[in-house]
C-alpha positions as CSV (number, residue, x, y, z in Angstrom):
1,X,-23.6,27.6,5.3
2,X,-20.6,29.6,5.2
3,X,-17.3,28.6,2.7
4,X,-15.5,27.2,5.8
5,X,-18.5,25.4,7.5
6,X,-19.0,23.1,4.2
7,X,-15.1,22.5,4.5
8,X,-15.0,21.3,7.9
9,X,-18.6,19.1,6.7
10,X,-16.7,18.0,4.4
11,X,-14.1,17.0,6.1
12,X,-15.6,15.6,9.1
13,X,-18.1,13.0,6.8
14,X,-14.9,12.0,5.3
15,X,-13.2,11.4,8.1
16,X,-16.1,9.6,9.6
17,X,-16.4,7.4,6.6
18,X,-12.4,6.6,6.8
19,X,-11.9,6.0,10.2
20,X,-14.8,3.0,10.0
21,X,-13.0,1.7,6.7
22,X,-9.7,1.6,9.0
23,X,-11.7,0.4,11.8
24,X,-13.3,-2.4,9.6
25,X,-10.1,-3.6,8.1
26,X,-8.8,-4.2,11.7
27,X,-11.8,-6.0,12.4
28,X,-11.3,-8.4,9.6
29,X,-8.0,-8.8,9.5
30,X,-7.1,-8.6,13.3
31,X,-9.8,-10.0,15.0
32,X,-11.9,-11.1,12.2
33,X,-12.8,-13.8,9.3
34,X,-9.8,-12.8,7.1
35,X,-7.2,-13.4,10.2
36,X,-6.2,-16.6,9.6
37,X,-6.2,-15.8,5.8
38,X,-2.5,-13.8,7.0
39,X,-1.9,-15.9,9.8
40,X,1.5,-16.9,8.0
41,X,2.6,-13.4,6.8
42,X,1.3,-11.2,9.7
43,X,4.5,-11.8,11.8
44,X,6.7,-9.9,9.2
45,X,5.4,-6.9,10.2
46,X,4.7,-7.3,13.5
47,X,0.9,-9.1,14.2
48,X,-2.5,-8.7,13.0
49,X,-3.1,-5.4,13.6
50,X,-0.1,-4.1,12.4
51,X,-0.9,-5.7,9.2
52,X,-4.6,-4.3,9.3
53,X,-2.4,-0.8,10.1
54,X,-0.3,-1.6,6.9
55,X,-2.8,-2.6,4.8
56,X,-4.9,1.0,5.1
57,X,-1.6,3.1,4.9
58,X,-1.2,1.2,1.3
59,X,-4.8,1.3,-0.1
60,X,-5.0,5.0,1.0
61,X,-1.8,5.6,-0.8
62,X,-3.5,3.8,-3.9
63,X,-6.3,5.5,-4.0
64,X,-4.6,8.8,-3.3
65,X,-2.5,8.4,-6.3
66,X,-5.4,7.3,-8.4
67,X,-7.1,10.7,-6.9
68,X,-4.1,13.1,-7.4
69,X,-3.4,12.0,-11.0
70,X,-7.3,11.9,-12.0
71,X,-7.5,15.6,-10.6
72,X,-3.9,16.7,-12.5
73,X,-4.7,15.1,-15.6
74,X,-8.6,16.9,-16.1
75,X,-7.3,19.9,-14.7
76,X,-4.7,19.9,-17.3
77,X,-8.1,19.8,-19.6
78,X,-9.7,22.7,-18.2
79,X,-11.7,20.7,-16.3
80,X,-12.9,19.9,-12.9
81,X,-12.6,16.9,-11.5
82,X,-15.1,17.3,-8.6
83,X,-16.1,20.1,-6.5
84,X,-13.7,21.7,-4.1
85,X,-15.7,20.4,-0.7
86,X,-15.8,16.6,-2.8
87,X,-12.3,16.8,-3.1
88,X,-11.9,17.8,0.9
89,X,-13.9,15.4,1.8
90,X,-12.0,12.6,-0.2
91,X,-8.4,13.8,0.6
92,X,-8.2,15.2,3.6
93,X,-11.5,13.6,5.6
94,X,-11.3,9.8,4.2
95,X,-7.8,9.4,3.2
96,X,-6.3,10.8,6.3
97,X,-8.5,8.9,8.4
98,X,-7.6,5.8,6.4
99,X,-4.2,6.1,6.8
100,X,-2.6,6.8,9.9
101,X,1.3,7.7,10.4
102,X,1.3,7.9,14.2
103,X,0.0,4.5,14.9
104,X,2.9,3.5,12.1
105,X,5.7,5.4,13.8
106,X,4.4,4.2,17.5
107,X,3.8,0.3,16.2
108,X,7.7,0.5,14.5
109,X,8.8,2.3,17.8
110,X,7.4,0.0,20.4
111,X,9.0,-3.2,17.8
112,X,12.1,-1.8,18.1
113,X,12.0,-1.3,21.9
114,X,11.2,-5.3,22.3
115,X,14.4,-6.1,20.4
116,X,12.6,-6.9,17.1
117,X,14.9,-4.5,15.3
118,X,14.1,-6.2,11.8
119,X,10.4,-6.7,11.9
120,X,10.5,-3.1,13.0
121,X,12.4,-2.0,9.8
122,X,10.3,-3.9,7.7
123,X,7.0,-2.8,9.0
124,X,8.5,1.1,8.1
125,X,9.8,-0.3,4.9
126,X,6.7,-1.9,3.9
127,X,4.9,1.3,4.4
128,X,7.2,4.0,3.3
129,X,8.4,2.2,0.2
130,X,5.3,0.2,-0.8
131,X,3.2,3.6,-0.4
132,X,5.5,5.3,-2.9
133,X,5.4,2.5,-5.1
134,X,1.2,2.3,-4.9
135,X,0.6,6.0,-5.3
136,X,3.1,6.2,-8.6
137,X,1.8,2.7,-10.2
138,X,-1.8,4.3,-9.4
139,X,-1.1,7.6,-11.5
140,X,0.7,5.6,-13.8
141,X,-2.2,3.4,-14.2
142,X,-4.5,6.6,-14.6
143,X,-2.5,8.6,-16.8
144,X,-2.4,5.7,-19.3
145,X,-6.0,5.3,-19.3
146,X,-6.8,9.1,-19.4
147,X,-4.7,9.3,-22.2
């Protein structure tokens, strides 16, 4: 196969492999076993799935940050982390899929047009600010046990 081909591979098994994580998490948390489990928290940002939504944008922020700093800190080594197409496949084709900023922006959007001004703000909030938070306390977390 050509360069490009095993990129979009790459790419598209991640992405495959993401979106049913995402799709998963909505099961179980939305619709599934785990629902009542947030039954009393769900509502700050807006219901079930919203929460599901929330909870992917902030493990794929995690594990980004775990990814970014573990690539940084051994190419910093003269190593290589993984191969280029591993890599594509992680970032791009798992974690994008995972995470998702247009059903964010369109769950915070629709809150906002039923009045819910607050539990719109939070649910951005939560995301923005907690996904920060996740991807720096991850690379944190790795740089201190890479070094």
């Amino acid at each position: 196969m050509m360069p490009w081909s095993m990129n979009v591979l790459a790419v598209a098994i991640g992405g495959g492999l993401g979106a049913l994580c995402r799709y998963g998490l909505s099961v179980l948390f939305a619709q599934g076993p785990l629902q009542r489990l947030i039954a009393g928290i769900s509502h700050l940002v807006g219901g079930e799935a919203s929460f599901a939504m929330t909870l992917a944008n902030l493990l794929g922020c995690f594990l980004l940050g775990i990814l970014f700093q573990w690539s940084e800190s051994l190419a910093s080594l003269g190593e290589t982390p993984l191969n280029p197409h591993a890599l594509l496949a992680l970032r791009v084709g798992f974690l994008g899929s995972l995470t998702t900023f247009s059903t964010l922006i369109g769950d915070v959007t629709v809150l906002g047009s039923e009045g819910r001004a607050v539990v719109s703000l939070t649910l951005l909030a939560v995301n923005l600010v907690g996904g920060c938070v996740l991807f720096l306390l991850a690379a944190a977390s790795v740089r201190g046990t890479l070094s």
